[in-house]
MISE-357409 format. One record per residue: x, y, z of N, C-alpha, C, O in turn. Coordinates in steps of 0.1 Angstrom, whole numbers, plus 5000, padded with zeros to 4 digits. Each point is the difference from the previous one (the first is absolute). Example, Ala and Ser with C-alpha at 12.3 -4.5 7.8 and 13.67 -1.06 7.14 Angstrom:
2
513249435078499150125000500950125000501050005007498650114986500950115000499250115008500550115001
END
This chain:
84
450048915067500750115007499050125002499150014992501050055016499450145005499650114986499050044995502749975003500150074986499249974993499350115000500149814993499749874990498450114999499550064991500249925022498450065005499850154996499050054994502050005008500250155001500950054993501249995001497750104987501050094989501050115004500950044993498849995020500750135000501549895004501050004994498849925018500949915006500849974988501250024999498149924990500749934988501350074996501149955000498450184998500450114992501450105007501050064995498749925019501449985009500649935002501050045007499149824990500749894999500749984989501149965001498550064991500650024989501150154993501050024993498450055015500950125001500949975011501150034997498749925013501649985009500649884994501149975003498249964988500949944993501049994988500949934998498550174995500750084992501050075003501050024994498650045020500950075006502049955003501250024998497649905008501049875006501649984996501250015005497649954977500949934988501150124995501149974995498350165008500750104997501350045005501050034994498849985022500849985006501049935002501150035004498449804993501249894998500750054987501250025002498550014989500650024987501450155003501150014995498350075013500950105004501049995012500750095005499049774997500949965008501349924996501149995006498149954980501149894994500450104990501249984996498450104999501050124990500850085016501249964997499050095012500750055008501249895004501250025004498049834995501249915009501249944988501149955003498450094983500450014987501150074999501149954998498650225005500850074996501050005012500950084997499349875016500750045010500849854994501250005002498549924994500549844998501450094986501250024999497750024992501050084988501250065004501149974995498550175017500850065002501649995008501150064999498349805009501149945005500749914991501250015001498349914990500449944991501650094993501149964998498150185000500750124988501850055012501250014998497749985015501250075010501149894998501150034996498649835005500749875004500750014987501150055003498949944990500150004983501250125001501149955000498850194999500350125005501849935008501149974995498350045019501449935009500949894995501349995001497949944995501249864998500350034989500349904994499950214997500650024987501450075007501249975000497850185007501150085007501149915009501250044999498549855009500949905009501249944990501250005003498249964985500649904992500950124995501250005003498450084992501450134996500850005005501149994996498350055019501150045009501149845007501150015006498549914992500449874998501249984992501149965003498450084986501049994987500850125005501149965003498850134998501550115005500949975009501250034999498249915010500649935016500749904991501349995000498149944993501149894996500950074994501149985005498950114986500950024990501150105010501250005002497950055002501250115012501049865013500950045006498849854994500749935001500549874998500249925009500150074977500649984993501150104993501149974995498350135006501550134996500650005013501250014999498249975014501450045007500549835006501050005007498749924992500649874997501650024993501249995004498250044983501150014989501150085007501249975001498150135006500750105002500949965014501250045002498049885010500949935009501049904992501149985006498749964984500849914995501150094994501249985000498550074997501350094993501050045010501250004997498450045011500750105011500749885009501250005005498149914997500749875007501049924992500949935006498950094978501049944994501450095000501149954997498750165006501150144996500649995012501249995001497650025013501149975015500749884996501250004999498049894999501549894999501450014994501149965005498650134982501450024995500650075006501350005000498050095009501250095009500449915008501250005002497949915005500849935014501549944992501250015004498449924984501349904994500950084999501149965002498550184994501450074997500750035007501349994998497850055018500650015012501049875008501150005006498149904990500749915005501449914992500649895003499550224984500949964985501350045010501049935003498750235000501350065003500849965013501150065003
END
């Protein structure tokens, strides 16, 4: 190689390659932390989803009960109505 011949060449070659290496490395710590941070957001939401999941259910299942009730009470009125 060219380099090989030439110290000063060497000595830049080596330094853009250090460089290089430097830069890949601050690349894979940035693609790291953005991989983390989504990880933390995703992590984050599907807790908040599943909460709000579990309320929706429970808020109906209370008014279930609560149509069931009310539909079992109209019926007694219709029979009563239709007693007299």
């Amino acid at each position: 190689m060219i380099a090989n011949d030439n110290p000063a060449l060497t000595k830049a070659s080596e330094s853009l390659y250090v460089l290089n290496a430097d830069e890949m490395e601050r690349e894979f710590a940035r693609a790291r932390a953005e991989r983390e941070a989504f990880d933390n957001y995703y992590t984050k939401k599907t807790a908040e989803q599943a909460a709000q999941i579990e309320k929706l259910v429970s808020q109906i299942e209370e008014l279930t009960a609560t149509n069931t009730s009310l539909q079992a009470e109209l019926e007694k009125y219709r029979q009563a109505e239709n007693a007299e």
